[in-house]
VMD Tcl script that draws the C-alpha trace (Angstrom):
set ca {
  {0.00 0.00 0.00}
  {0.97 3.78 -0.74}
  {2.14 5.83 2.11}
  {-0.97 8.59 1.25}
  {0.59 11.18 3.61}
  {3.78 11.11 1.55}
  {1.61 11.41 -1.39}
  {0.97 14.96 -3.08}
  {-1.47 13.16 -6.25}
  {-3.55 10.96 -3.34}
  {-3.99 13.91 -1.41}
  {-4.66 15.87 -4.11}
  {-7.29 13.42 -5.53}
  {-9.03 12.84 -1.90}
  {-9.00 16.88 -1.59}
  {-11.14 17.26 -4.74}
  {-13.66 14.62 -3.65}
  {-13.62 16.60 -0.21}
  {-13.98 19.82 -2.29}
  {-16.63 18.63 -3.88}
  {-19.28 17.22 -0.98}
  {-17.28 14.30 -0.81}
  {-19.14 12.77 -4.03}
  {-17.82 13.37 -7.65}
  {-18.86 11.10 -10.54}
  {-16.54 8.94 -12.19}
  {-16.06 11.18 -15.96}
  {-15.45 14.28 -13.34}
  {-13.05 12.24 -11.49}
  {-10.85 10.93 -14.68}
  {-11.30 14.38 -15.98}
  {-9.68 16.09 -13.12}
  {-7.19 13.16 -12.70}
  {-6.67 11.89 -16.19}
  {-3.46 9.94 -15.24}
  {-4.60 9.19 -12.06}
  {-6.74 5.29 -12.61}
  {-3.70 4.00 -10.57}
  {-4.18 5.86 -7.71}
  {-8.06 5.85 -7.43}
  {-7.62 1.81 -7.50}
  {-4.91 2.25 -4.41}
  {-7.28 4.68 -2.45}
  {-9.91 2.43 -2.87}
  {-8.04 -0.55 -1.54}
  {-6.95 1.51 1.07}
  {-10.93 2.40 1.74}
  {-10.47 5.81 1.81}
  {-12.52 6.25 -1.13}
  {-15.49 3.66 -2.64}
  {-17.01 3.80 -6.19}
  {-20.64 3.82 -5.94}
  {-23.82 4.16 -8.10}
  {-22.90 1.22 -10.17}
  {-24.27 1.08 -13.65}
  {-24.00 -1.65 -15.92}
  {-22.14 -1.07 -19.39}
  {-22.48 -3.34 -22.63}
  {-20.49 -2.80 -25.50}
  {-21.14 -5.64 -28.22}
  {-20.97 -9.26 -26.58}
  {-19.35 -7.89 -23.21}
  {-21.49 -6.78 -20.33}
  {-20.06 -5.54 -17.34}
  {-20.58 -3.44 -14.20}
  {-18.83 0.20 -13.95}
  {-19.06 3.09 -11.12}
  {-20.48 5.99 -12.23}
  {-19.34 8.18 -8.64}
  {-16.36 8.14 -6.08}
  {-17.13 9.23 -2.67}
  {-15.22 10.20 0.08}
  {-14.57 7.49 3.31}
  {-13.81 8.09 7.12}
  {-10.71 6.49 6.34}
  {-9.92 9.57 3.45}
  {-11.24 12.14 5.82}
  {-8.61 10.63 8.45}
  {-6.05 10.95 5.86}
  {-6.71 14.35 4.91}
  {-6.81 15.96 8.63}
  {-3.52 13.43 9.44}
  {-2.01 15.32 6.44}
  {-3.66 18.89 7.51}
  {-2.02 18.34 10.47}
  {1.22 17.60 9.42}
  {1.29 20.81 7.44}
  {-0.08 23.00 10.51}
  {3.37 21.43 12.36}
  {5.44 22.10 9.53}
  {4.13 25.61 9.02}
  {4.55 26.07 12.80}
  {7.90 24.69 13.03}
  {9.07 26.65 10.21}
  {7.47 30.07 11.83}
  {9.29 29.00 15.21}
  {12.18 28.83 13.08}
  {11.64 32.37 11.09}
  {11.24 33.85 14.55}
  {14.43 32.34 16.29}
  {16.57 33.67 13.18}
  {15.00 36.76 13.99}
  {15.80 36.65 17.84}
  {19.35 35.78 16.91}
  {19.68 38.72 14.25}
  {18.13 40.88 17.09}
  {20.86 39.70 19.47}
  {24.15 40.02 16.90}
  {23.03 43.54 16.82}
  {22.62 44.08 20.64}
  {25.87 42.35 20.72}
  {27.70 44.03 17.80}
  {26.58 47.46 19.50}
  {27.42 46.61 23.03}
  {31.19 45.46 21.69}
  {31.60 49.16 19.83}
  {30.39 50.57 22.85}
  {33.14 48.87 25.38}
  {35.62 49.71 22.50}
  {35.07 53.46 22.33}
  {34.89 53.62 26.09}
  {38.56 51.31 26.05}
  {40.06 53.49 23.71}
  {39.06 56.70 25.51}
  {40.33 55.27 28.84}
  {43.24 54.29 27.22}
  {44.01 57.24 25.66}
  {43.20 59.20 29.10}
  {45.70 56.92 31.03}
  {48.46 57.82 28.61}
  {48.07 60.82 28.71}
  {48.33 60.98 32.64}
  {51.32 58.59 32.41}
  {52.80 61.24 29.85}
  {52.17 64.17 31.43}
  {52.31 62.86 35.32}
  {55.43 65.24 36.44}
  {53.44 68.35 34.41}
  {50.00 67.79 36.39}
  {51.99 66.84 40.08}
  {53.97 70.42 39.10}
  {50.33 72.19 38.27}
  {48.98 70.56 41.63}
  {51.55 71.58 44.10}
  {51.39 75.19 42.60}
  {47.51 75.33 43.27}
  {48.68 73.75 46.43}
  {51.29 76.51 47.24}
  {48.50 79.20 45.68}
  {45.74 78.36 47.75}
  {48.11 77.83 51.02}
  {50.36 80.84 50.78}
  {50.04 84.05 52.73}
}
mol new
graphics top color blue
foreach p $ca { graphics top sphere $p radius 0.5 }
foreach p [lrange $ca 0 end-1] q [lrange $ca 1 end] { graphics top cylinder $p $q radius 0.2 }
display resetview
């Protein structure tokens, strides 16, 4: 037997009949599905759909007995939510997906900003503590004469 949820054409078929009030005669059927007789005999034997309204057909010497509708059976109905459902996950899974992308491009940039941040403030620092290793004996000379200034008679 088919695997009908791996299917696209069984789904496809069992979606029309669903489509359609669940009953679609047999020249509507093969005119939707023209190269589809292979997989209406597999759904049936997998009961998910059932010919029905049998007619009988003559054609010289021959006689025999033909469907003239398809519906649709608990079993197809089963099928279809199953694969309904399968696409709701997928659809979910992929939107959980889309959103943690997001998050993470959200977070680079927090990041990416945060890191030029801490590297302005480090090179300011820096360049502040050179300059007060540079110049230490000129600011310890400008400090003692405020010193002397503010002390003197």
């Amino acid at each position: 037997m088919i695997d009908l949820l791996e299917s696209p054409k069984a789904v496809e078929i069992l979606r029309f009949l669903q489509d359609h009030g669940g009953k679609v005669s047999t020249a509507d059927l093969h005119a939707a599905f023209p190269d589809a007789r292979d997989w209406i005999r597999e759904l049936t034997r997998a009961r998910c759909i059932a010919s029905t309204d049998m007619r009988p057909g003559r054609s010289g010497d021959a006689t025999w007995i033909a469907p003239s509708a398809y519906v649709l059976l608990p079993m197809g109905e089963t099928v279809l939510a199953a694969q309904r459902r399968e696409h709701e996950q997928r659809a979910q899974d992929r939107a959980e997906q889309e959103e943690a992308i997001s998050q993470a491009c959200i977070e680079k940039r927090k990041d990416r900003r945060h890191e030029y941040l801490v590297a302005a403030f480090g090179a300011v620092l820096g360049s502040l503590l050179t300059l007060l290793v540079e110049h230490f004996d000129e600011i310890v000379a400008f400090l003692e004469q405020l010193v002397r200034q503010a002390f003197a008679p």
